[in-house]
C-alpha positions as CSV (number, residue, x, y, z in Angstrom):
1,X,-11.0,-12.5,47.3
2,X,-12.4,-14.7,50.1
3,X,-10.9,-16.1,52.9
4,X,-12.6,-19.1,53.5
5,X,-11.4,-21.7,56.9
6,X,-12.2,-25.0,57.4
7,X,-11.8,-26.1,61.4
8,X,-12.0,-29.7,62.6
9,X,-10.8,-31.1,65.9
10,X,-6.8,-32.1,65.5
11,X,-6.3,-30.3,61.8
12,X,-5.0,-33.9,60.5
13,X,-7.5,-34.8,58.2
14,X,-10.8,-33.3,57.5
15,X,-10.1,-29.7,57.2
16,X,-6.7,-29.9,55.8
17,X,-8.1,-32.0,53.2
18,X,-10.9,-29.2,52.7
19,X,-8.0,-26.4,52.6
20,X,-6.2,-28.6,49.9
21,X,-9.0,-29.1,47.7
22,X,-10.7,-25.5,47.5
23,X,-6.9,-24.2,47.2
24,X,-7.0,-23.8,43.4
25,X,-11.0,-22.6,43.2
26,X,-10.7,-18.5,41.7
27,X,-11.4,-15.8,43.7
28,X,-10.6,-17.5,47.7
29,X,-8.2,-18.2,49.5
30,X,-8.4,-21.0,52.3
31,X,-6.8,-22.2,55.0
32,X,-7.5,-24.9,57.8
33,X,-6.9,-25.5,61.9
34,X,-8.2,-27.5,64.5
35,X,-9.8,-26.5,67.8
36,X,-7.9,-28.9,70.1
37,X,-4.4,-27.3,71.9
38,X,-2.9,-29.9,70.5
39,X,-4.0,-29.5,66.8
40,X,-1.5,-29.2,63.6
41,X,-2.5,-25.8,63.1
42,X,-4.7,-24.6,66.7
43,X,-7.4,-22.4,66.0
44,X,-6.6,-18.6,66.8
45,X,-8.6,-15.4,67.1
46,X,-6.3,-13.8,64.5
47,X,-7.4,-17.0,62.3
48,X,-11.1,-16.3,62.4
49,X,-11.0,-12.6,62.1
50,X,-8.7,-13.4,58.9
51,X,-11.8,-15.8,57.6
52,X,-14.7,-14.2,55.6
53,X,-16.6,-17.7,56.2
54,X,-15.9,-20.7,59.1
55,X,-16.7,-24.2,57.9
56,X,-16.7,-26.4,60.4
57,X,-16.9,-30.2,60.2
58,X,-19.4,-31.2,63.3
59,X,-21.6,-29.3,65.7
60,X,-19.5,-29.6,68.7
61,X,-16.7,-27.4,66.4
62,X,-19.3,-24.6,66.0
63,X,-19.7,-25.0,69.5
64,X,-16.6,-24.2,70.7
65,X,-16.0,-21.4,68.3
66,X,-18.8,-19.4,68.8
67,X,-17.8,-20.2,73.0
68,X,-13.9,-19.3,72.5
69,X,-14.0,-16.8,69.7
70,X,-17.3,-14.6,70.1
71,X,-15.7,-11.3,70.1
72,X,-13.9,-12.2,66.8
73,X,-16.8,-13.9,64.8
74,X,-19.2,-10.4,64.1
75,X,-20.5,-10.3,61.4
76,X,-19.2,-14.3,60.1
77,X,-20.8,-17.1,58.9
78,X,-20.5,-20.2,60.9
79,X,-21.6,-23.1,58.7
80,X,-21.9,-26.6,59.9
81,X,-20.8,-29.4,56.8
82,X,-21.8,-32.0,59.4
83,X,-19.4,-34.3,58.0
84,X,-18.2,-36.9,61.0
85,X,-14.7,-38.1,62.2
86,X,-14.8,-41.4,59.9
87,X,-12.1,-40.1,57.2
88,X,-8.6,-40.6,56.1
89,X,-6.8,-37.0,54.4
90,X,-7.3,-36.6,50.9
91,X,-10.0,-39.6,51.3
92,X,-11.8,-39.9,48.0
93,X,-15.1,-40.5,49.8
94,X,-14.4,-37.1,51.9
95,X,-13.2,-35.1,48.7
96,X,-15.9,-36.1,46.9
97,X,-18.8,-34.3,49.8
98,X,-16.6,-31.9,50.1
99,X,-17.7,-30.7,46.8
100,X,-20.8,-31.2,47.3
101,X,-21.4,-29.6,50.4
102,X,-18.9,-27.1,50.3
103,X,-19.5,-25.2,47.0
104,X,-22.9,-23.7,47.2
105,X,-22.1,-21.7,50.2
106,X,-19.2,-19.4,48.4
């Protein structure tokens, strides 16, 4: 099993939506969080070092988890989807490069 988390900035729309539609792939396990304080879920060293693989939405993301959150990333795979602020959660548009972009790195 893989743990696989999605991070955006306020964990509203983008990665949640991620989380919910890799839920019911076989053999991971997902969850999502955001790397503002004020976030749904904030991002949290016990988060990442529970993650086999980060997928975050936009550079600045990766930027501030490899900043915040060295120490708990050895060994990790940081991928960028590159996928900007422009959606709505569960957006069909989003969903739908989701699964493109998502599936060939698990």
């Amino acid at each position: 099993m893989k743990n696989i988390l999605f991070v955006c900035s306020q964990n509203r729309l983008r990665s949640p939506t991620a989380e919910q539609v890799f839920a019911d792939w076989p053999g991971i396990e997902t969850s999502s969080a955001g790397t503002n304080n004020d976030a749904e879920n904030p991002l949290s060293a016990e988060l990442i070092e529970w993650a086999d693989i980060v997928f975050v939405m936009e550079k600045v993301h990766r930027s501030k988890v490899q900043t915040r959150y060295r120490s708990a990333l050895r060994g990790k795979r940081v991928i960028c989807l590159d996928i900007p602020d422009n959606y709505t959660f569960m957006d069909p548009a989003l969903v739908a490069l989701l699964k493109v972009k998502v599936p060939p790195h698990l």
